[in-house]
C-alpha positions, 0 to 999 in steps of 0.5 A: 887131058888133065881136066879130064883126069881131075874130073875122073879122080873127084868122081873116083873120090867122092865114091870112096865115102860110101863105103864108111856110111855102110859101115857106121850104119852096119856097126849102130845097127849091131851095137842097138841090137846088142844092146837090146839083147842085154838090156831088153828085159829091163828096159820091158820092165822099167816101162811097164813099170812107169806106164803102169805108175801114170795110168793109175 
């Protein structure tokens, strides 16, 4: 009976992680775009800019 309650409580705590890859991933998801929203414009320009310098 205690095996069988060990076994259940891994499996139960093994689970319990999933929740906080969600949440990481959701949390890097909106810091991207928050960051492309406030950067976007610049960054467009610092490439055009660096692409235009290479292709002459």
């Amino acid at each position: 009976m205690n095996r069988l309650l060990s076994r259940a409580w891994r499996r139960r705590d093994e689970r319990g992680d999933v929740p906080g890859w969600v949440m990481v991933t959701v949390m890097t998801a909106g810091l991207v775009a928050a960051l492309t929203a406030i950067a976007g414009p610049q960054l467009r320009n610092m490439l055009t800019t660096a692409l235009s310098s290479v292709g002459g």
